[in-house]
C-alpha positions in Angstrom: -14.8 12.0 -39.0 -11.8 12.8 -37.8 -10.1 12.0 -34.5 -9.0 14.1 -31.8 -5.9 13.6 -29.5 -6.3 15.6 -27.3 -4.0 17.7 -25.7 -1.5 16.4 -22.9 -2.7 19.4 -20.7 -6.2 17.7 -20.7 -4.7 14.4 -20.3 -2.0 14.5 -17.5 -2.1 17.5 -14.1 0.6 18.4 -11.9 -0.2 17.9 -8.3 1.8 18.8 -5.3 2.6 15.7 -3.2 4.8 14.6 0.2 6.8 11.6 -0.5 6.7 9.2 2.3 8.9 7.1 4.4 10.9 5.7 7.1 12.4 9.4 7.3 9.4 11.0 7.3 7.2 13.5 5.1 8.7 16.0 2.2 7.2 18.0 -0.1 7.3 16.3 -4.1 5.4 16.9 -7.2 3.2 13.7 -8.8 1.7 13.7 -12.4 -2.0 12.5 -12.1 -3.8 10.7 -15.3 -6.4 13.5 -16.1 -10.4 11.1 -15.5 -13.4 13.8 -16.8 -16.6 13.5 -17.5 -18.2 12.7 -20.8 -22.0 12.8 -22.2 -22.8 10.8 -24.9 -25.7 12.0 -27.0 -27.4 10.3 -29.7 -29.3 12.4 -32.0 -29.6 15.0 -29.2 -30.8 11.6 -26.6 -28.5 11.0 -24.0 -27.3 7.9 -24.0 -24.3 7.3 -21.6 -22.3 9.5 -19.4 -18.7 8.1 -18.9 -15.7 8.7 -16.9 -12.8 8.8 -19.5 -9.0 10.1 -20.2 -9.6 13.2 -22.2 -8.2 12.6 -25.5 -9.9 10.4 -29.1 -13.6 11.7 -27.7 -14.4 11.1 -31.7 -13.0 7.6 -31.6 -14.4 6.9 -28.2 -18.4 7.8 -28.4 -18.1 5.8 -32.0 -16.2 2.6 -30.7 -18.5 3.0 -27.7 -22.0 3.2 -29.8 -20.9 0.0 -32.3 -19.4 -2.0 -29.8 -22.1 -1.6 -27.3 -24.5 -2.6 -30.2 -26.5 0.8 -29.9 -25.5 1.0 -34.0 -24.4 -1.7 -37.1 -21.8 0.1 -38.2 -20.1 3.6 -38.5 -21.3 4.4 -41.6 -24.6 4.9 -39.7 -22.5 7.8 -38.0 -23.1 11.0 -40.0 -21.0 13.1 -37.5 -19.6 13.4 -34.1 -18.7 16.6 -32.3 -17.2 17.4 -29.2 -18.1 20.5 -27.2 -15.2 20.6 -24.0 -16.4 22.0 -20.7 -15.8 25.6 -19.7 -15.3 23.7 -16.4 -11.3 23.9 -15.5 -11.9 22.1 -12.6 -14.2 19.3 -12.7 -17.1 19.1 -9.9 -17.3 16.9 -6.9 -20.9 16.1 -7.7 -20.9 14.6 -11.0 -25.0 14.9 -12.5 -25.3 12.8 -15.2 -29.2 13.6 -16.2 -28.1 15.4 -19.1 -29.2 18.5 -17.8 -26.6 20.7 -15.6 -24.4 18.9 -17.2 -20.4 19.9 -16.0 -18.0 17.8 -18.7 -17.5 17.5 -21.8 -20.3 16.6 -24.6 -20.1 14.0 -27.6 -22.8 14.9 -29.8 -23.3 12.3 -32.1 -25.7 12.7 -35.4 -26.4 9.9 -37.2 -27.2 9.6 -41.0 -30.6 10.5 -42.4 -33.1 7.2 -42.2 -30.4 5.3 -40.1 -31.6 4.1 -36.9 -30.3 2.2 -33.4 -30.1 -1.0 -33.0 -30.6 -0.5 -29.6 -31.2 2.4 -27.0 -32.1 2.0 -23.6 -34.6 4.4 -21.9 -32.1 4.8 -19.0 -29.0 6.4 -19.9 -25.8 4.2 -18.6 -22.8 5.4 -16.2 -19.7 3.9 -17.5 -17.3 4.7 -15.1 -13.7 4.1 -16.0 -13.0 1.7 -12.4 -15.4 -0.9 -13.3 -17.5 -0.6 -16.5 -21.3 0.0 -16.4 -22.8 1.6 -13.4 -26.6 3.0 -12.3 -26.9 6.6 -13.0 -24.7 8.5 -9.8 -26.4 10.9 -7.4 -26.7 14.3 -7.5 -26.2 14.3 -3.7 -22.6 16.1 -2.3 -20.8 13.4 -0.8 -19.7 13.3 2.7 -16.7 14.3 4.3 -14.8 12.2 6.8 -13.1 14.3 9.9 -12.2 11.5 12.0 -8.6 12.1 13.6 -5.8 9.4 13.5 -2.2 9.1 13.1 -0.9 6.8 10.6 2.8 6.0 10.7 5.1 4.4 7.9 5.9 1.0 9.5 2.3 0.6 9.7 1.6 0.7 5.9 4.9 -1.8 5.5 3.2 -4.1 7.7 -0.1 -4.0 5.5 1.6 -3.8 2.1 3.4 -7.4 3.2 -0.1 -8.6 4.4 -2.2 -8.1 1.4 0.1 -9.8 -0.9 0.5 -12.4 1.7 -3.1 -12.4 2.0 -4.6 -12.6 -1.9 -4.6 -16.4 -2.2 -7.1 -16.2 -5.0 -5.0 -14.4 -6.8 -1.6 -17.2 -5.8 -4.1 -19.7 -7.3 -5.5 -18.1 -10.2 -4.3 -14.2 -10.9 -6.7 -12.1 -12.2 -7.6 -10.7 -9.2 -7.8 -7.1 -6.9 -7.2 -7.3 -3.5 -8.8 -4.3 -0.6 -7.8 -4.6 2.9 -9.1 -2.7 5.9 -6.0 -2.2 8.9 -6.2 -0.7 12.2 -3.5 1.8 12.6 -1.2 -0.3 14.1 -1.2 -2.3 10.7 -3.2 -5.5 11.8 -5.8 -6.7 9.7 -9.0 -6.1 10.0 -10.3 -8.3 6.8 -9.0 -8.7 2.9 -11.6 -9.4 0.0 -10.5 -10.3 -3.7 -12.6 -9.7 -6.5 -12.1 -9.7 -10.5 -13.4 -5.8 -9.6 -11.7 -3.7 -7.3 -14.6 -1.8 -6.5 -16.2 -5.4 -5.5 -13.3 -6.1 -3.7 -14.0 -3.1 -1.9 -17.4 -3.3 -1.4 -16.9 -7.2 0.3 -14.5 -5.4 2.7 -16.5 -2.7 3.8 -19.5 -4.8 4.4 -17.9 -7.2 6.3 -16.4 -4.6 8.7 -19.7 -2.8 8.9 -21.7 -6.3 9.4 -18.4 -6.9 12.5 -19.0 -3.4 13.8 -15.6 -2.6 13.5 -15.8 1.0 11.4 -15.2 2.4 14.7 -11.3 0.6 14.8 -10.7 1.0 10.8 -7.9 3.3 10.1 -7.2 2.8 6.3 -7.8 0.7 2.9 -5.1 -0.6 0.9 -6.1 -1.3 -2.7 -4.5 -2.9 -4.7 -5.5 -1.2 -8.2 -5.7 2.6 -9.2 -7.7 4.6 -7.5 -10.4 6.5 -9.2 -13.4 8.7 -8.5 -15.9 6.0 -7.7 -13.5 4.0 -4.9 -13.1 7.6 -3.4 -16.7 8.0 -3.7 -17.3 4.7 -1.5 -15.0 5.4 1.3 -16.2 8.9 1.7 -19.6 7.2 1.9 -18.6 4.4 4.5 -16.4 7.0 6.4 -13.2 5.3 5.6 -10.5 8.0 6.2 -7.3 6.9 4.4 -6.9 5.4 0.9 -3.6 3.8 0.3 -3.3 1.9 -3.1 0.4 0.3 -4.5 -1.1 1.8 -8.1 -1.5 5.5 -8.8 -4.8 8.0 -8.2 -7.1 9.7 -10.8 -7.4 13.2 -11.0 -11.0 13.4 -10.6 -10.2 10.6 -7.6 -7.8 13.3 -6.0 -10.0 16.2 -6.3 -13.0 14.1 -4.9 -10.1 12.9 -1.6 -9.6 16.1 -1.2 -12.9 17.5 -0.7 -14.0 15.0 1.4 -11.3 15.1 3.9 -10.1 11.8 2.7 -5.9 10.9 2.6 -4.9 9.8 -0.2 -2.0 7.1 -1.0 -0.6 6.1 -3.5 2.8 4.2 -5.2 3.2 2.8 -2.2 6.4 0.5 -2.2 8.7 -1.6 0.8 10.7 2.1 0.3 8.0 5.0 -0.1 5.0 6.6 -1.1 3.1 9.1 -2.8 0.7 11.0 -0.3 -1.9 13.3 -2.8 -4.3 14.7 0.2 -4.9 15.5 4.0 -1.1 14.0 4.9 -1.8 15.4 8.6 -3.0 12.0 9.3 0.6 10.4 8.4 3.0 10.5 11.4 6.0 12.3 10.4 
């Protein structure tokens, strides 16, 4: 077997962006880490459909399969080839049944009498955010067209909050923080998980549980912002994303589509703004 880099085209993407700040909006260009899908098959048997950087597929579905304990060892392996997507673009609704499939395909042959260890009947989502997931729905998601006008001291003011705010991670480290703020900046709530998506999730619910999705104006994560944390607030009707770490591709894309704004880098100076930046005040 032999590995496959991968070529930087399939790993890194060029995306216009407005850099934001006290002075205002301007046109930039951002690089976005390239996040595609990949199916895992097993002797033609699906087996797990991942989010990934494209890039050592080979190395990838055989460190995956051993260290997930699906096989002993690679000699069990006989061969693994990757088929690449005619997809340029990858979708917004990602179907990971196997069939329809829109990414990229590890085929995976193992030697003659060799058999797995173990192989579940359901095949796994592994998205790249946060590690095994249930098997994502072939439903569109939603787009958010609520209206609202974000300005720049208002993301200073919640940047200084959620650090302020993460005590768990003062105490132990180790952990994401996800705020929800009104436009104005005030907090609404801030969770902390060892998972951003968790910490996500708490937030949400406990603004949806307050009945205050009607006042929310944006999230602030503070991890990278992929696909799947997209995916919720698209789902929850969250309208701005703002994370100090950097978007996916596939987590752009999906923004977006959705009618989501996407944030990201954001520092005490500036930010990176990826989609919809008519809700940032200028």
């Amino acid at each position: 077997m032999r590995g496959d880099a991968g070529g930087a085209d399939r790993q890194v993407a060029l995306w216009r962006t407005y850099r934001l700040s006290a002075d205002g909006l301007c046109p930039a260009e951002g690089h976005l880490v390239c996040e595609a899908p990949l199916l895992l098959q097993l002797d033609g048997r699906p087996v797990a459909a991942m989010m990934r950087t494209p890039g050592r597929d080979v190395e990838l579905a055989t460190g995956f399969l051993i260290a997930e304990g699906v096989v002993a060892s690679a000699s069990d392996i006989a061969s693994v080839t990757i088929k690449h997507s005619c997809h340029r673009e990858p979708s917004k609704d990602v179907g990971c049944s196997g069939q329809n499939w829109v990414g990229d395909v590890a085929d995976v042959q193992m030697v003659s009498g060799a058999v797995p260890i173990a192989l579940t009947r359901r095949m796994r989502m592994v998205w790249a955010v946060a590690g095994d997931r249930e098997p994502c729905s072939d439903t569109a998601l939603p787009t958010v067209e609520r209206e609202l006008s974000l300005g720049w001291p208002s993301l200073v003011a919640a940047s200084t909050d959620l650090n302020m705010a993460q005590k768990l991670r003062e105490r132990a480290g180790g952990v994401h923080g996800f705020g929800i703020y009104r436009d104005t900046g005030e907090r609404l709530v801030v969770c902390e998980d060892v998972g951003r998506h968790n910490a996500m999730d708490k937030a949400i619910g406990w603004c949806l549980r307050h009945r205050l999705a009607d006042i929310w104006a944006f999230g602030l994560c503070s991890g990278r912002l992929s696909y799947e944390m997209v995916a919720k607030a698209a789902r929850a009707g969250l309208p701005i994303l703002v994370s100090f770490s950097a978007p996916s591709s596939l987590g752009v894309i999906a923004a977006e589509r959705c009618h989501i704004t996407l944030v990201g880098y954001l520092t005490d100076s500036q930010a990176l703004a990826y989609t919809h930046p008519e809700r940032l005040a200028t």
